[in-house]
C-alpha positions in Angstrom: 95.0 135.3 63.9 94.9 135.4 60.0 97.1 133.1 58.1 99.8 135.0 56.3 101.8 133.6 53.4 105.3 134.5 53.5 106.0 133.8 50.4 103.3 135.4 48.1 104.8 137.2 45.3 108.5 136.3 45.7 110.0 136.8 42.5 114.1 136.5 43.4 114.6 140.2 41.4 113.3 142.1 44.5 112.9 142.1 48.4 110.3 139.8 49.3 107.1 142.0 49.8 105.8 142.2 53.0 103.1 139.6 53.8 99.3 140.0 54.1 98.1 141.1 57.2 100.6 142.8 59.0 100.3 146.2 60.3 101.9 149.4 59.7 104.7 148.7 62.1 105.0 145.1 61.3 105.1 145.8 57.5 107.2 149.1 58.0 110.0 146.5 59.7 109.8 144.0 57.5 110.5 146.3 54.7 113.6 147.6 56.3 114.7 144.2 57.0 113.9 142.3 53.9 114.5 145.4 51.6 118.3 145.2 52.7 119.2 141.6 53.6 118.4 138.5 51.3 117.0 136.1 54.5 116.5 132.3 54.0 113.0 131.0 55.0 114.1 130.3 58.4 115.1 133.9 58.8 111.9 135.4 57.0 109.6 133.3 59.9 111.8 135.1 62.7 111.2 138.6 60.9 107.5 137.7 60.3 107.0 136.9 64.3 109.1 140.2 65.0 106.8 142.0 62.6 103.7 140.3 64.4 105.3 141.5 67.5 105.8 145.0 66.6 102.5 145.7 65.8 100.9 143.9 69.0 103.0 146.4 70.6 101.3 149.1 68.7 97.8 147.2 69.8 98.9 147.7 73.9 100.3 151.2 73.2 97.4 152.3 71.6 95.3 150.2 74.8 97.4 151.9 77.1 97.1 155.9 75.8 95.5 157.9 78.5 94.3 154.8 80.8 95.4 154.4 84.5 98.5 152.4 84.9 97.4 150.4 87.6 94.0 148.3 88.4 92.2 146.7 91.2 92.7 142.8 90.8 89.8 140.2 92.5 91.1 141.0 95.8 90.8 145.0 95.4 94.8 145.7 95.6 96.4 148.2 93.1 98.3 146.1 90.4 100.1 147.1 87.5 97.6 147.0 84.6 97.8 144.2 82.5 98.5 146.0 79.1 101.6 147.2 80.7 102.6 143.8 82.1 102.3 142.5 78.8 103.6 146.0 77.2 106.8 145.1 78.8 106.8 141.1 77.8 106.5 141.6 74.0 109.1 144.3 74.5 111.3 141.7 75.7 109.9 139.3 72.9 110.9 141.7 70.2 114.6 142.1 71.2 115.0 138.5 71.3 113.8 137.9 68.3 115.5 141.0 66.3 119.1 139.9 67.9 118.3 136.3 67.1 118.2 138.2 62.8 121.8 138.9 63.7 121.4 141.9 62.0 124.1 144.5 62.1 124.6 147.5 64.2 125.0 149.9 61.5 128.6 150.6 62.4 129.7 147.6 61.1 129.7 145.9 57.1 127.3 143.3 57.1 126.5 140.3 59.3 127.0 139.0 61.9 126.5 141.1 64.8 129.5 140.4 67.4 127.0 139.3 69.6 125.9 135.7 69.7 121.8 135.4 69.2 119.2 136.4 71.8 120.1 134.1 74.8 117.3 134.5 76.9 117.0 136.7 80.5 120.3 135.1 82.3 124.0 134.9 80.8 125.7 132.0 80.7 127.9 131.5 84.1 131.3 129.5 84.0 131.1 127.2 87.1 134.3 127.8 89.1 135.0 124.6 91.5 138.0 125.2 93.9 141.1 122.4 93.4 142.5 121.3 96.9 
């Protein structure tokens, strides 16, 4: 994977450009992002592995266009294919890592969102002990 430089050409006037090497949906996203919001480095790696992860999502979608959905794995049963297993993984990927941005929903003036940042696939549960 190619090293990109997240902070070639910041200047402070503008919205950091988008870095070298992403795609068209990666760069497309973080122009959105970084063309609205002034992000702190921290915030600018998250975007830049959301960007990374949008466009290996174009990579499987373009994979998966017009191929068979399942496979034969080594013991000759029909499996979903793997560019749909992993389709569906940097799905999840993305989400996490757009919700951990905090961005907002559009309905509301900026940030935060009223949601707390991406958690992860379980909620946290309150452990409830009976008193005798």
């Amino acid at each position: 994977m190619p090293h990109l430089d997240i902070t070639a050409g910041q200047s402070g006037a503008d919205a950091t450009p988008a870095p070298d090497g992403l795609g068209d949906s990666g760069t497309r996203l973080w122009e959105s992002v970084a063309g609205d919001f002034d992000l702190d480095v921290h915030e600018q790696l998250v975007l830049l592995q959301a960007c990374r992860t949008a466009d290996v999502l174009d990579r499987l979608a373009q994979r998966a266009d017009g191929a068979d959905l399942t496979v034969r794995n080594a013991k000759g049963e029909l499996v979903t294919a793997p560019w749909i297993t992993e389709h569906r993984q940097q799905s999840l990927v993305l989400a996490r890592l757009l919700a951990s941005l905090r961005m907002p929903s559009g309905e509301e003036d900026g940030r935060p969102q009223r949601r707390g940042a991406a958690r992860g696939s379980y909620g946290v549960r309150a452990a409830i002990r009976s008193v005798s």
